[in-house]
C-alpha positions in Angstrom: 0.0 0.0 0.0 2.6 2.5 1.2 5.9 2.3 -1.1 8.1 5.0 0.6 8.9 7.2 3.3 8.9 10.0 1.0 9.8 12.9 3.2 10.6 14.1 6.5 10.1 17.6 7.5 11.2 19.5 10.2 9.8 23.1 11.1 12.1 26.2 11.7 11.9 29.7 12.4 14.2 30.8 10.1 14.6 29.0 6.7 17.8 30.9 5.0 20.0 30.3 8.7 18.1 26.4 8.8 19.4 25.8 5.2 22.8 27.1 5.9 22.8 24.6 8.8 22.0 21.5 7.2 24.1 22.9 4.2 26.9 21.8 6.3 25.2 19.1 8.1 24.4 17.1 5.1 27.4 18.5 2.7 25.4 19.3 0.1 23.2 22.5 -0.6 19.5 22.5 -0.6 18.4 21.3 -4.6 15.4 23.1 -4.1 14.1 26.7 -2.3 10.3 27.5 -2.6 7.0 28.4 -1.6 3.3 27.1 -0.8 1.2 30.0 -1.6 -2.2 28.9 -0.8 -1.0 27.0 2.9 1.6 30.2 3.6 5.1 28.2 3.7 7.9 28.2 2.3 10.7 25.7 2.0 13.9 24.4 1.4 14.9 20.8 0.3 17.7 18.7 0.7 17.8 15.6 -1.8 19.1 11.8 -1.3 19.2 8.7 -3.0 16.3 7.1 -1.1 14.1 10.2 0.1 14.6 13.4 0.9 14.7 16.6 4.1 12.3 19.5 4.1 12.6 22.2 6.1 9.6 24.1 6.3 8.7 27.9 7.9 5.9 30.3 7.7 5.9 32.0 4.9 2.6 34.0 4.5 -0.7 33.0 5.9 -2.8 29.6 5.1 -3.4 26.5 6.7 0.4 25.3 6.7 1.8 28.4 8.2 -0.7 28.0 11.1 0.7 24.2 11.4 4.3 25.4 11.8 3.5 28.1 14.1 1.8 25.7 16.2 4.3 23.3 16.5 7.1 26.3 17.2 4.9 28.0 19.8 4.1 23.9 21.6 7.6 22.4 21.4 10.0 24.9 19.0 12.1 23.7 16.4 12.0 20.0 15.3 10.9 17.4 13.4 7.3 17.8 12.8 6.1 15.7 10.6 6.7 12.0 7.9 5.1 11.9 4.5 4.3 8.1 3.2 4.8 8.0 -0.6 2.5 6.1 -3.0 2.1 5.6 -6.6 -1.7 5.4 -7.0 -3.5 7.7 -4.0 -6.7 7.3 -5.3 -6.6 3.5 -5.2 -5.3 3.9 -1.7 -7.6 6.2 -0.1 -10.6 4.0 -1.8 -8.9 0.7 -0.1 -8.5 2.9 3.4 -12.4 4.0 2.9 -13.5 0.2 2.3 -11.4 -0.5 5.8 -14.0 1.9 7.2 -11.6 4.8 7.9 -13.4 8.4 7.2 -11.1 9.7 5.2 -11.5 13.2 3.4 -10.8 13.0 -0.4 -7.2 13.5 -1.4 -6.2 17.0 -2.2 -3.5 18.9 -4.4 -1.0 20.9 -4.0 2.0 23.0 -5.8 5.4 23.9 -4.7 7.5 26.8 -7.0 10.5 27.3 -7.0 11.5 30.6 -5.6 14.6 31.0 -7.8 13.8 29.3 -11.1 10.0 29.6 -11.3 9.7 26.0 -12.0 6.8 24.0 -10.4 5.8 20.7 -8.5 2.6 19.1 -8.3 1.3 16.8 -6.1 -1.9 15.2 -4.2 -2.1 14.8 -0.7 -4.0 11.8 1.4 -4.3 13.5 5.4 -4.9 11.2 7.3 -7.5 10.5 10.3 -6.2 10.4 14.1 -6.2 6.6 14.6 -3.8 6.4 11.4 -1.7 9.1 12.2 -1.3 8.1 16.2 -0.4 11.6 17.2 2.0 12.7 14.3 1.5 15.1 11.8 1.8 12.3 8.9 0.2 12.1 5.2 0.2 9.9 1.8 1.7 12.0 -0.9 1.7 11.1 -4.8 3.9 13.5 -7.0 1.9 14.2 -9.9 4.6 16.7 -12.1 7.5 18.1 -11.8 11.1 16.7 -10.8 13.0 17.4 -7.2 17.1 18.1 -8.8 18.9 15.7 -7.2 22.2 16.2 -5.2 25.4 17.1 -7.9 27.0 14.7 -6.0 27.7 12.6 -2.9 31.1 12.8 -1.9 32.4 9.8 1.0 31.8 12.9 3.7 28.3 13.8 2.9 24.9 12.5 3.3 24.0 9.9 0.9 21.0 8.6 2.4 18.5 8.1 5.4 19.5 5.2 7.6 16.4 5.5 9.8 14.1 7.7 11.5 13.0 7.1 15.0 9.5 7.2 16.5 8.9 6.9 19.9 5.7 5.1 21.2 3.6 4.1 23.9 1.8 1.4 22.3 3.6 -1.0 20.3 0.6 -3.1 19.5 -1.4 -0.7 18.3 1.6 0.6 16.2 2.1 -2.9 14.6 -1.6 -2.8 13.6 -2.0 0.5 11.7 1.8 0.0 9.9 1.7 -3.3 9.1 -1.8 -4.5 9.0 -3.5 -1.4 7.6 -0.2 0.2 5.5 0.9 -3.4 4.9 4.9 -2.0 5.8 7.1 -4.9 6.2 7.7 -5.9 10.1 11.5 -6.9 10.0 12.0 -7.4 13.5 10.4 -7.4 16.7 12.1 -8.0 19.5 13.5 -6.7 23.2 17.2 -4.8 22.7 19.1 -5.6 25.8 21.5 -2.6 25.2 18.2 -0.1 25.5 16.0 -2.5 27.7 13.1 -1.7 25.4 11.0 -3.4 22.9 11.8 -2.2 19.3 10.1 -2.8 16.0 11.8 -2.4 13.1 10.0 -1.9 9.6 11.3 -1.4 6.1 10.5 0.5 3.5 12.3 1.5 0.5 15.3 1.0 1.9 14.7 2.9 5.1 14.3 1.8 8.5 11.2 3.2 10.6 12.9 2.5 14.3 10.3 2.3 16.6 11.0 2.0 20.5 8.2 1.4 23.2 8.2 3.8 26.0 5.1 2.3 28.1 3.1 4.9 30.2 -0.8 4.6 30.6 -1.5 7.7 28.8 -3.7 7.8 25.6 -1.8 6.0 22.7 0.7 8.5 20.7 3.4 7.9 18.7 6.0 10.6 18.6 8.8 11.6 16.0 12.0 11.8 17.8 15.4 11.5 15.8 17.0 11.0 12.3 20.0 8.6 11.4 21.7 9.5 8.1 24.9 7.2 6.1 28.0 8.3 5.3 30.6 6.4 3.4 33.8 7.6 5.3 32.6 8.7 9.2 35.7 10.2 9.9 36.0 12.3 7.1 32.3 13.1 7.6 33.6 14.0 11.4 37.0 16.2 10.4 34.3 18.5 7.7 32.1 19.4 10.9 34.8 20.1 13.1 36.0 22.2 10.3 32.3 23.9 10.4 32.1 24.5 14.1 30.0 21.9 14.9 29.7 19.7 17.7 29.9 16.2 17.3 30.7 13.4 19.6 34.0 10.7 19.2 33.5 7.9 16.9 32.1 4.4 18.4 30.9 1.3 17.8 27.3 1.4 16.8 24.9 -0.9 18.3 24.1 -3.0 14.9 27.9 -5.1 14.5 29.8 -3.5 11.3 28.7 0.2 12.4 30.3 3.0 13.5 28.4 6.1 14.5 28.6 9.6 16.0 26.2 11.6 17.4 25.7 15.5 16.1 24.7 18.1 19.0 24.6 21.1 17.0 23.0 22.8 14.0 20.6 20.4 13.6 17.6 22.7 14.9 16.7 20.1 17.8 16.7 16.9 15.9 18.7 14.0 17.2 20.9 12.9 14.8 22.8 10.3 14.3 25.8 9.5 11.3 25.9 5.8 10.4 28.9 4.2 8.7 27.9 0.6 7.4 31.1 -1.3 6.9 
């Protein structure tokens, strides 16, 4: 049903110092600045080779400027929200209204690009609260139009997504609404002695979705909480944010065997983030 984690998007206050941020977080400029006149943002995006980064800030007035400043004025900078990627929405929606899920029709939407005038379509599936668990989440198919992709990935830059992290309270009920209703592979199951938690692991595209059970008896709600990106050569990835000013823990040992990983504590707008070397 779902084939992608198409996006992830992570709401700032101020797009042209977020972009120069993740500029030197990723090692590669943004492939694409723009706008979203009728919702009131504008944006900036950061391409890879198995989805890609938006950062997203108010930009006028309209539905998805009122989303952002929400989510500044509640919890401040951060990821804010996952977009699910599919090639047939309408097919989709029909098969998520025949599981009795009141769903409103899929809408469109265009993006333009603030320097070049080009433009990106797309429709949007939102989705109802006990799909999206607490996160600001949607189906998205691109309808026309082509995201640039990077000029190149050098061994110290962001190539891909490793994973994205969701924190939940409800593991169960997580399990049923991504792999029973969204039909996204489980890999892996199972209680991580290192964490003393229950993790899930699913797959898609190839991207994890990490999830990792915090039990409390409050209402079920899932919560986005970090990003892991891949680099080819971690310690050159390391020496190139030194060299930026930005602060980034020793190399170790990651917890999956054949990994190294370091953990990035600045620049990244309050998104934990991870580097991932697979060797």
């Amino acid at each position: 049903m779902l084939e992608s984690v198409d996006h992830l998007i992570i709401a700032v206050e101020d797009l042209d110092e977020a972009s120069a941020n993740y500029e030197i977080i990723i090692g590669n400029p943004p492939v694409w600045k723009g706008e979203h006149k009728e919702s009131g943002t504008k944006n900036a995006l950061f391409n890879f080779q198995n989805t890609y980064l938006e950062l997203l800030a108010v930009g006028g007035e309209g539905i998805g400027a009122d989303l952002v400043k929400h989510t500044l004025a509640n919890t401040g900078e951060g990821l804010n929200g996952i977009a699910f990627g599919t090639s047939d929405i309408n097919q989709l929606s029909n098969t998520l209204k025949k599981s009795s899920f009141n769903l409103a029709n899929p809408s469109p939407g265009e993006g333009v690009n603030s320097d070049t005038g080009e433009k990106r379509t797309w429709v949007n599936q939102f989705l109802v609260p006990e799909l999206s668990r607490g996160l600001f989440s949607f189906i998205i198919e691109h309808t026309g139009g082509e995201l640039p992709l990077a000029e190149k990935y050098d061994d110290s830059s962001v190539h891909r997504l490793d994973h994205v992290v969701i924190s939940t309270n409800d593991a169960e009920g997580f399990i049923r609404t991504y792999k029973d209703t969204f039909k996204i592979r489980l890999a892996l199951d199972k209680f991580v002695e290192h964490w003393q938690k229950r993790m899930l692991f699913f797959r898609l595209n190839k991207t994890t979705i990490e999830v990792i059970e915090e039990q409390n008896d409050n209402e079920p709600k899932d919560i986005l909480w970090g990003l892991a990106w891949n680099v080819k050569d971690i310690e050159a990835a390391r020496k190139r944010l030194i060299s930026h000013g930005v602060d980034v823990t020793q190399i170790k040992k990651g917890v999956k065997e054949g990994t190294l990983v370091m953990t990035v504590n600045s620049n990244v707008h309050n998104v934990p983030t991870l580097f991932i070397q697979h060797n």
